[in-house]
C-alpha positions in Angstrom: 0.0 0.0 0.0 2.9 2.3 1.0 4.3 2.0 -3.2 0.4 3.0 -3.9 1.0 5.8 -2.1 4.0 6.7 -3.0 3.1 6.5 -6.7 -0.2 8.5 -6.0 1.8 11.6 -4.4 4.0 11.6 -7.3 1.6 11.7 -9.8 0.0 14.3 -7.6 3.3 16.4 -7.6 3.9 16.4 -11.1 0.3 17.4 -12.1 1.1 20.4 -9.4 4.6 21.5 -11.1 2.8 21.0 -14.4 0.0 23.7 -13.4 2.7 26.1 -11.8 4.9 26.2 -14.7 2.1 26.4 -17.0 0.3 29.1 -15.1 4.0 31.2 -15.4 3.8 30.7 -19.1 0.5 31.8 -19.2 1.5 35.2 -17.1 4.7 35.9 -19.1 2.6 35.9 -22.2 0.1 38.0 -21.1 2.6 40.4 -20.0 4.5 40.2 -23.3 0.9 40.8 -25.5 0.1 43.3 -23.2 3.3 44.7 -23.9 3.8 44.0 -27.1 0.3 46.0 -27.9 1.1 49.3 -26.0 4.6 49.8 -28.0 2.6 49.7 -31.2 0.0 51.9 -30.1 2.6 54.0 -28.8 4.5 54.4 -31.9 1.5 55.4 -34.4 0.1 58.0 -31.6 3.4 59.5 -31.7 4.1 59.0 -35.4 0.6 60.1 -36.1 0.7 63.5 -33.8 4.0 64.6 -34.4 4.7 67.6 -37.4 8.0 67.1 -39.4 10.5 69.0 -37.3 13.7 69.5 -37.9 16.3 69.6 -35.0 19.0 72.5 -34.9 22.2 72.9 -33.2 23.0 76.2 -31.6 26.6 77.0 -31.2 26.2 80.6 -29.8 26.1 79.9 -26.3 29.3 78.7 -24.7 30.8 78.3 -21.0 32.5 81.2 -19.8 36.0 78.9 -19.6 35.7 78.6 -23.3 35.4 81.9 -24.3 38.9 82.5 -25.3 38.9 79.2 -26.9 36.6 80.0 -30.0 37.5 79.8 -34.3 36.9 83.6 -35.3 39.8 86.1 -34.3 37.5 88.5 -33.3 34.6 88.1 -31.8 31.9 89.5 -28.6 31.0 87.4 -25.8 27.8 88.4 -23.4 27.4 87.7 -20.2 24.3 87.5 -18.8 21.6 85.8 -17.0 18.9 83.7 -19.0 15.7 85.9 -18.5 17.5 88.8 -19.5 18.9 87.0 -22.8 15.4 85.9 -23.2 13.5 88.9 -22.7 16.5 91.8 -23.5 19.9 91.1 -25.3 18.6 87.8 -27.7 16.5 90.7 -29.8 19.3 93.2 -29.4 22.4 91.0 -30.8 20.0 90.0 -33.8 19.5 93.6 -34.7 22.9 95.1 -33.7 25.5 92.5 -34.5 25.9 93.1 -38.1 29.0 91.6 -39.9 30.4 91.0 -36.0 30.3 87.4 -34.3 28.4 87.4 -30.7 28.4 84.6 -28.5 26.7 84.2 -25.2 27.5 82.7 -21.9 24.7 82.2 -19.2 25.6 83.1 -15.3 22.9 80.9 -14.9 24.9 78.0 -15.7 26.1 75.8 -13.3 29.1 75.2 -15.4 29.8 78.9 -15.0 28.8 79.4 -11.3 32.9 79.1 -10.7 33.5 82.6 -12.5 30.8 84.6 -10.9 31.4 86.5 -8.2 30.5 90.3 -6.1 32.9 91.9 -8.0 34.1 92.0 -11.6 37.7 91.2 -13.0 37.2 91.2 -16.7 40.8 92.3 -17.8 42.9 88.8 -17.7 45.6 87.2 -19.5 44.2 84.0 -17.6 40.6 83.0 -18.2 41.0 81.4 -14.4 41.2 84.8 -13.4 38.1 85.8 -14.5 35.2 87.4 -12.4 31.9 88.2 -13.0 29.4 89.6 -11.2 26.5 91.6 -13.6 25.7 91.2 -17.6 29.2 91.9 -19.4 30.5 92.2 -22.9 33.3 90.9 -23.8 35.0 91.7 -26.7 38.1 89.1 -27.8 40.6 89.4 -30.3 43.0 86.4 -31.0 42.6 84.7 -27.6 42.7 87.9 -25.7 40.4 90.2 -24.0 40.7 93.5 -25.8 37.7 95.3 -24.6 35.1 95.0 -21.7 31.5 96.5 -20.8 30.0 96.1 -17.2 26.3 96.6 -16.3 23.3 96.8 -18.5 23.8 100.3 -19.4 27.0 100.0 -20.3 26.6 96.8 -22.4 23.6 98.5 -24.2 25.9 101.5 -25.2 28.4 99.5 -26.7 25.9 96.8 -28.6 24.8 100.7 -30.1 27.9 101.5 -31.1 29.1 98.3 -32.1 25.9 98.7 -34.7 27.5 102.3 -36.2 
């Protein structure tokens, strides 16, 4: 009787593993349909809502320790914080740069937040040297710092005459 029984429990064990395993199989699948179905509705909604667009690179803005670092010989770099660029200085260099490269470094940057200071140093040999503590203008010539504006009103008066 005990070989019945041990035959019976066995049988019994198997059919058990049998329903585990194919209960797993029926979970994984569900998953991978379920799955399967969302990445393709995914993919028409955003193929199907999405305007041709085509991505552009700005190379204008720049980190303040590359600003002696950049192709042209002669060249401006502004200062400033982002909601001024945004609301201020982004108009101005359109319509006052003429034939003259601008570039532009934010103070809001925290790649930046090294150089900015209480009080200016604009005049170095050493871009490590540099401080800056309000919007400034910059204007480089082969490497080197040839000319500097400090403060709005002073930046505006030279992006004026810059224009002439």
């Amino acid at each position: 009787m005990k070989k019945n029984n041990k035959n019976n429990n066995s049988g019994m064990e198997m059919g058990n593993l049998f329903k585990i395993v194919l209960v797993i199989l029926i979970v994984f699948g569900a998953f991978y349909i379920f799955t399967y179905y969302l990445q393709k509705n995914k993919q028409m909604t955003s193929t199907e809502n999405k305007p041709n667009t085509i991505t552009t690179i700005q190379y204008d803005e720049i980190l303040i320790g590359n600003l002696l670092n950049q192709k042209e010989g002669d060249y401006y770099v502004l200062i400033v914080n982002k909601s001024d660029y945004s609301a201020r200085y982004k108009n101005y260099l359109t319509k006052f740069s003429g034939k003259n490269k601008f570039y532009y470094s934010l103070i809001d940057n925290g790649l930046n937040k090294k150089y900015i200071t209480d009080s200016s140093n604009l005049k170095v040999d050493n871009i490590e040297d540099l401080k800056i503590s309000q919007t400034s203008l910059l204007k480089i010539n082969n490497g080197k710092i040839v000319e500097t504006y400090d403060g709005n009103a002073s930046v505006m008066e030279a992006l004026i005459n810059i224009a002439k």
